[in-house]
Each structure stands twice: as C-alpha cells, then as structure tokens.
C-alpha positions in Angstrom: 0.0 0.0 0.0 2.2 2.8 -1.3 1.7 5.9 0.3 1.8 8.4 -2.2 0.8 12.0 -1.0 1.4 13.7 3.1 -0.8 16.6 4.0 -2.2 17.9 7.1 -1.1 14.7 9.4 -2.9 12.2 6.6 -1.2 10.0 4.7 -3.3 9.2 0.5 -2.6 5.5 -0.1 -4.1 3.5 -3.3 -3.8 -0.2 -2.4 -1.6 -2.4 -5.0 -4.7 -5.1 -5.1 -8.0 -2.4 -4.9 -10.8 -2.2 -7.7 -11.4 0.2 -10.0 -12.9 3.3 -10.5 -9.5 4.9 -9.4 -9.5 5.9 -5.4 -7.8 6.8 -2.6 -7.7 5.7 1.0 -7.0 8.8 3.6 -5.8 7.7 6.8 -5.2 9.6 9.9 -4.9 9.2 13.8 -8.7 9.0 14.1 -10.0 8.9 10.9 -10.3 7.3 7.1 -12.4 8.1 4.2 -12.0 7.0 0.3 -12.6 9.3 -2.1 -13.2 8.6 -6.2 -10.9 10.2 -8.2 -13.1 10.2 -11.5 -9.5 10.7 -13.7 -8.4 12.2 -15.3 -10.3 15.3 -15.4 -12.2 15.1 -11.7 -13.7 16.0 -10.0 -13.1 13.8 -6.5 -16.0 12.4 -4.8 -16.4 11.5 -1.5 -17.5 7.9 -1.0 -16.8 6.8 2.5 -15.6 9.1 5.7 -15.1 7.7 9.4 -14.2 10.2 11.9 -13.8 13.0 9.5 -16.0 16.4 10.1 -17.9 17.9 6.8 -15.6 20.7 6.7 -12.4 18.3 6.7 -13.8 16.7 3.9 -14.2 19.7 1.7 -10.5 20.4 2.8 -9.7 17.3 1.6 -11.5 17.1 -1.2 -9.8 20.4 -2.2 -6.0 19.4 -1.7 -7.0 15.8 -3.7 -7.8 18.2 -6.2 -5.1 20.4 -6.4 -3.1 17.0 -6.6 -5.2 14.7 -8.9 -2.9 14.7 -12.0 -0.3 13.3 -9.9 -3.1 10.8 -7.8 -4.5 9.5 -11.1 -0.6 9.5 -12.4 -0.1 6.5 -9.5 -3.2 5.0 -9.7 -2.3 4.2 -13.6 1.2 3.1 -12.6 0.1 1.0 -9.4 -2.2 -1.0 -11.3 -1.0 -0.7 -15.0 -1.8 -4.3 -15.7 -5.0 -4.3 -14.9 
C-alpha cells in the first residue's frame, strides 16, 4: 500500500490489489475516508468518511484536487496491468 501523497497529518494511499474506479484511502490518527478520483479530469468524490467532520472533507477534497494529476498518475502506474 504505497503511500503516495502527506498533507495535514494524513497520509493518500491507493492499495496495490483495490478495484477500480480509481481511489484513494486517507488515513489519519482517528479517521479514514475514500474518495473517487473520476481521472483524469475530476472532479473527487467523497465515497466513505469515518471520523472525519464535513468541513475536513471539503478540505480534503480540495487538496486531492489540487493534486489529482499526480493521484490519477499513481493510480495508472500501481495498477498498470489491470
């Protein structure tokens, strides 16, 4: 489970043997949620959230945004023989 983006104390993992549509997992001390990453063009989508509050979740729907060419870059290469 490569961990391939840090903000705010969360680590964005994409898990080598996951399904598709693309995704990430966001894991923190307390909290986890997956969000869809609908590459290449976006937008992400929240599809499960434990622990997170409403306004976290637009936060971090914001910075997967602001990162999603590069998320949708490792969810191609993590699983490029699909």
């Amino acid at each position: 489970m490569p961990t391939v983006l840090r903000f705010d104390g969360l680590r964005v993992v994409i898990y080598f043997n996951d399904h598709r549509p693309g995704h990430v997992h966001l894991i923190g001390a307390d909290c986890e949620a997956v969000f869809e990453l609908n590459c290449p063009e976006g937008p992400v989508a929240l599809r499960e959230s434990y622990g997170f509050t409403t306004r976290q979740q637009r936060r971090v729907a914001e910075q997967l945004t602001g990162s999603l060419s590069l998320l949708c870059d490792a969810w191609e290469r993590i699983h490029e023989s699909d």
